[in-house]
C-alpha positions as CSV (number, residue, x, y, z in Angstrom):
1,X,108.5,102.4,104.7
2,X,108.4,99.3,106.7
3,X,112.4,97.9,107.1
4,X,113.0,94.2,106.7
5,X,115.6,91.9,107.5
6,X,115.3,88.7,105.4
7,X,117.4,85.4,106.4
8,X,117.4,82.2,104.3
9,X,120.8,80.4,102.9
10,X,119.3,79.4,99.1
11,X,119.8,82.2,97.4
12,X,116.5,81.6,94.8
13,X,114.6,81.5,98.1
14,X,116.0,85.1,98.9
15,X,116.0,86.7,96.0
16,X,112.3,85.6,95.3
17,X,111.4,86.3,98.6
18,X,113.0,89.3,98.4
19,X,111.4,90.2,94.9
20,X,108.1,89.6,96.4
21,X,108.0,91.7,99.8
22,X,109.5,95.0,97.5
23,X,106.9,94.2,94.5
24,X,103.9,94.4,97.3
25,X,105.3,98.6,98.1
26,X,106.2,100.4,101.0
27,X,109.0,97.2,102.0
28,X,112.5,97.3,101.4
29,X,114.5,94.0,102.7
30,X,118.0,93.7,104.0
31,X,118.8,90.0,102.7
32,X,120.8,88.1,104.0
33,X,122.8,84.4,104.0
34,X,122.8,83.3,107.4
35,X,121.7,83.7,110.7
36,X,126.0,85.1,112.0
37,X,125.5,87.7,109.5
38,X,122.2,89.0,110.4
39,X,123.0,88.4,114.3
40,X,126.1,91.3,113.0
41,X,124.3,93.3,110.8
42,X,121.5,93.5,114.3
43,X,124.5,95.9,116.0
44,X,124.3,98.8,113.2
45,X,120.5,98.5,111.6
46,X,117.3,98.0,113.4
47,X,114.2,96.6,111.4
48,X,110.4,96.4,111.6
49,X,110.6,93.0,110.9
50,X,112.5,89.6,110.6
51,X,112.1,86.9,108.1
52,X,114.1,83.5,109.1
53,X,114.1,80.3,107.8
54,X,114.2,77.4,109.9
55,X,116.8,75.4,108.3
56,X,120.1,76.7,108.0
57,X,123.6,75.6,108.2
58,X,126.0,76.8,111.3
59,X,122.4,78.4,113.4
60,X,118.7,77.3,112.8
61,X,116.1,80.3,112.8
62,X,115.0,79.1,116.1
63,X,118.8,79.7,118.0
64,X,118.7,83.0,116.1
65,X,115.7,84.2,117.7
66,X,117.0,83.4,121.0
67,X,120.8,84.7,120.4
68,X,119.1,88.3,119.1
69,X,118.2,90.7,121.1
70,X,115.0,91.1,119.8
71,X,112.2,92.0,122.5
72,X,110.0,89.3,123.4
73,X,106.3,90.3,124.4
């Protein structure tokens, strides 16, 4: 099962999103509001894969990427 943490602040955008990704099998997303509570929920959970959107209020996707400490190849 492939683990995915999914970031976007419109919640129809999420939950579609979200609907989508499990619908397609073997996914299960972690959704989430903003890029603060992702950067938290990062300490406790690892996942296989992130889904930001660019856009948001308080940190864009692209300052999330760089505050996480996710390895860059």
């Amino acid at each position: 099962m492939i683990s995915v943490l999914l970031v976007d602040d419109e919640e129809v955008l999420r939950d579609i999103t979200t609907t989508f990704l499990e619908e397609a099998g073997g996914i299960t997303v972690r959704p989430v509001s903003s890029a603060p509570e992702a950067l938290s929920l990062m300490e406790s959970e690892t996942f296989d894969a992130i889904v930001s959107d660019y856009e948001m209020p308080v940190m864009n996707g692209i300052d999330f990427f760089k505050s996480s400490k996710i390895p860059r190849y």
